[in-house]
C-alpha positions in Angstrom: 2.7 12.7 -6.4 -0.3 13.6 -8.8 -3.7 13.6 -7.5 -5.0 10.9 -4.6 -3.0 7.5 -4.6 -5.3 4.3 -4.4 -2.9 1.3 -2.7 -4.2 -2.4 -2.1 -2.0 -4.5 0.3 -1.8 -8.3 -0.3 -3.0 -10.9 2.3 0.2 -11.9 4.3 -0.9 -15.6 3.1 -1.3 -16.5 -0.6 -5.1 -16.5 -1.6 -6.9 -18.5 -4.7 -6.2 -16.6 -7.9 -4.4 -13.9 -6.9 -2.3 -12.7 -9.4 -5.7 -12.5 -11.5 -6.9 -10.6 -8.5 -4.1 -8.1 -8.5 -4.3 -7.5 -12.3 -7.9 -6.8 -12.3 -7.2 -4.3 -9.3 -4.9 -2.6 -11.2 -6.6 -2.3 -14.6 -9.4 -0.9 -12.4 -7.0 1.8 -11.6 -5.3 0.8 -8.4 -2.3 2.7 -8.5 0.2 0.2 -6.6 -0.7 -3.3 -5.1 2.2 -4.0 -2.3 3.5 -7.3 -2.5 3.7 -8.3 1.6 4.2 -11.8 2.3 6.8 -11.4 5.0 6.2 -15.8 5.8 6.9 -16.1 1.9 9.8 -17.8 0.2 11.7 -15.6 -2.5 10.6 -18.5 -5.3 7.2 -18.4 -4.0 6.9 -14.6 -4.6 8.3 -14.5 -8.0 6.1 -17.5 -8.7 3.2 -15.2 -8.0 5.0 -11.9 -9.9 6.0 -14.1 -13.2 2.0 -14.5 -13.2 1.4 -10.5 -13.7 1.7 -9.5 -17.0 4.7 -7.1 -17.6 3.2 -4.1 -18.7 1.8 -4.2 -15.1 4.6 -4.8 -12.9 6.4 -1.4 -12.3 2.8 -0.6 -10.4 4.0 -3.3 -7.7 5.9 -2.8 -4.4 7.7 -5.3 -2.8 7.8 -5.8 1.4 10.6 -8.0 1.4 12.7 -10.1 -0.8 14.1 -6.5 -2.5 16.2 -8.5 -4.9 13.8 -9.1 -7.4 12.8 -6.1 -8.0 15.4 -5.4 -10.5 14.9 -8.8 -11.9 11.3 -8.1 -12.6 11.0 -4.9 -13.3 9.2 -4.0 -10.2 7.8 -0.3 -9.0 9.6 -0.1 -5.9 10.1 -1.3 -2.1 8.7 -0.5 1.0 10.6 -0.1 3.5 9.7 -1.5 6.9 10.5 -2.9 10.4 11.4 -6.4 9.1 13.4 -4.9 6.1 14.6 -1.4 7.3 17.0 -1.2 4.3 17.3 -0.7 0.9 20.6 -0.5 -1.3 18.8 -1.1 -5.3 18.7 2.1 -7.3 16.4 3.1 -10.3 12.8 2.4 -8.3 10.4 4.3 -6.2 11.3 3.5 -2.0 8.6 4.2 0.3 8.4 3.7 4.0 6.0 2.1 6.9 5.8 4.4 9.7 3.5 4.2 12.9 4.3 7.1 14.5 3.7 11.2 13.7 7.7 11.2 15.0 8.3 8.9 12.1 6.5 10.9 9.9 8.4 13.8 10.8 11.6 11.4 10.5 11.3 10.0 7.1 8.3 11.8 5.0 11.3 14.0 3.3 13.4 10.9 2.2 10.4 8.3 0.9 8.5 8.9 -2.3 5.5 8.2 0.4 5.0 7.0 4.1 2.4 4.9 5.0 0.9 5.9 8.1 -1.0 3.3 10.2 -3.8 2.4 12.1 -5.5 5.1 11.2 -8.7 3.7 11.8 -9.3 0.5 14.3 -7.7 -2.7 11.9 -9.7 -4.8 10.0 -7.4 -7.1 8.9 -5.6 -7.4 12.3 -7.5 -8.1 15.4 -6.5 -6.2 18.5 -4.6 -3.1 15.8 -6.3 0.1 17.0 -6.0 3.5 15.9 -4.7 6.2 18.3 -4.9 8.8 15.8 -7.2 11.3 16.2 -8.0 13.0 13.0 -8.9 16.5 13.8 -5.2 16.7 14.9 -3.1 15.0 12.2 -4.0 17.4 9.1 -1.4 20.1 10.6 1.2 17.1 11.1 0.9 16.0 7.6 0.7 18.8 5.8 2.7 19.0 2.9 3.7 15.8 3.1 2.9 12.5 1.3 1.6 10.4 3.8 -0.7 7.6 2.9 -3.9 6.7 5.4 -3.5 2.7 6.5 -5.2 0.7 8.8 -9.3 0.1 8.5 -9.0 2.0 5.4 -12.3 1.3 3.3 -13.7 3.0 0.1 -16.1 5.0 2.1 -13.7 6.9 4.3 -12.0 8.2 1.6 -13.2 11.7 1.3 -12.4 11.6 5.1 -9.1 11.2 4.7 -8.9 13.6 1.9 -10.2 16.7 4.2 -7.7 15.3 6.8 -4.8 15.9 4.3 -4.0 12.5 3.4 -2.4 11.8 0.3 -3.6 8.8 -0.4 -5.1 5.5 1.1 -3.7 1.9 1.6 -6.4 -1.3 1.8 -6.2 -4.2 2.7 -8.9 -5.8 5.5 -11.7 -4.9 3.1 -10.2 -5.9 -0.5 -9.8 -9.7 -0.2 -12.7 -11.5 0.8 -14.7 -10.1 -2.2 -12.7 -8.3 -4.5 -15.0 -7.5 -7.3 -17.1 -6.0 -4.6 -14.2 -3.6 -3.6 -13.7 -3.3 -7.1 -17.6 -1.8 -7.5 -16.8 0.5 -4.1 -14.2 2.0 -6.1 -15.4 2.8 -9.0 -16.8 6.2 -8.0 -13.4 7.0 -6.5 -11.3 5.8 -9.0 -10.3 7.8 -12.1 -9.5 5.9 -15.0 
């Protein structure tokens, strides 16, 4: 992995607009939106992919409904509790883990683990952290783990001095996302 990954994570529920949403995330240099709608029907997901240009779709991930990544020319997977298993070649396969035994489990065999709640939920009420970050930088270290859970812009350089290799949003991207968009913009390189 080269330099600080920037994730978004969709809204489990289809929002207004969002495949416009998710292009302008990306073209302000998101690295990878994750495509999580683990309530959603395969058709209604490739309705919603079929809607992103495709000079943009190898920077999606797919949650579930693996199949169509081939199809369309997706990123990658990840990996997760409701879809622990993935048999596609020829994309990037990363992993949801929860635990710092998890990390230790998978890190080696993913492209990149999320790791998660790092911070109290935003997204998810009642999703606390029970990480404690003066701890976890000699856990992770060498490792590409990615910080979720309460992740906003302004953590960032947190997470950087506790080793993190990049950072996964999603509580504080959809309610306003050109304002996320303006957050970023100092972080982001282009």
């Amino acid at each position: 992995m080269l330099g600080f990954i920037y994730i978004v994570v969709t809204e489990p529920e289809f929002v207004e607009n969002e495949a416009e949403k998710i292009v302008r995330l990306l073209q302000s240099g998101i690295d990878y939106v994750h495509i999580r709608k683990p309530k959603a029907e395969i058709n209604e997901v490739r309705g919603l992919i079929e809607k992103i240009p495709q000079n943009l779709r190898h920077r999606l991930k797919l949650h579930n409904h693996f199949e169509l990544v081939g199809c369309c020319n997706l990123g990658g997977v990840q990996i997760n509790s409701r879809c622990p298993d993935f048999t596609g070649v020829g994309c990037d396969v990363s992993r949801s883990c929860h635990s710092i035994d998890e990390i230790i489990l998978y890190a080696d065999k993913y492209v990149y683990v999320t790791l998660s709640p790092i911070f109290d939920s935003i997204s998810k009420e009642g999703y606390l952290s029970k990480f404690d970050l003066k701890d976890i930088k000699s856990k992770i270290a060498g490792k590409n783990v990615i910080a979720m859970g309460g992740v906003i812009p302004e953590k960032i350089s947190v997470l950087i001095d506790s080793g993190f290799k990049g950072a996964a949003m999603l509580g504080c991207v959809w309610g306003d996302v050109d304002g996320f968009i303006a957050r970023m913009s100092k972080l982001i390189r282009k």
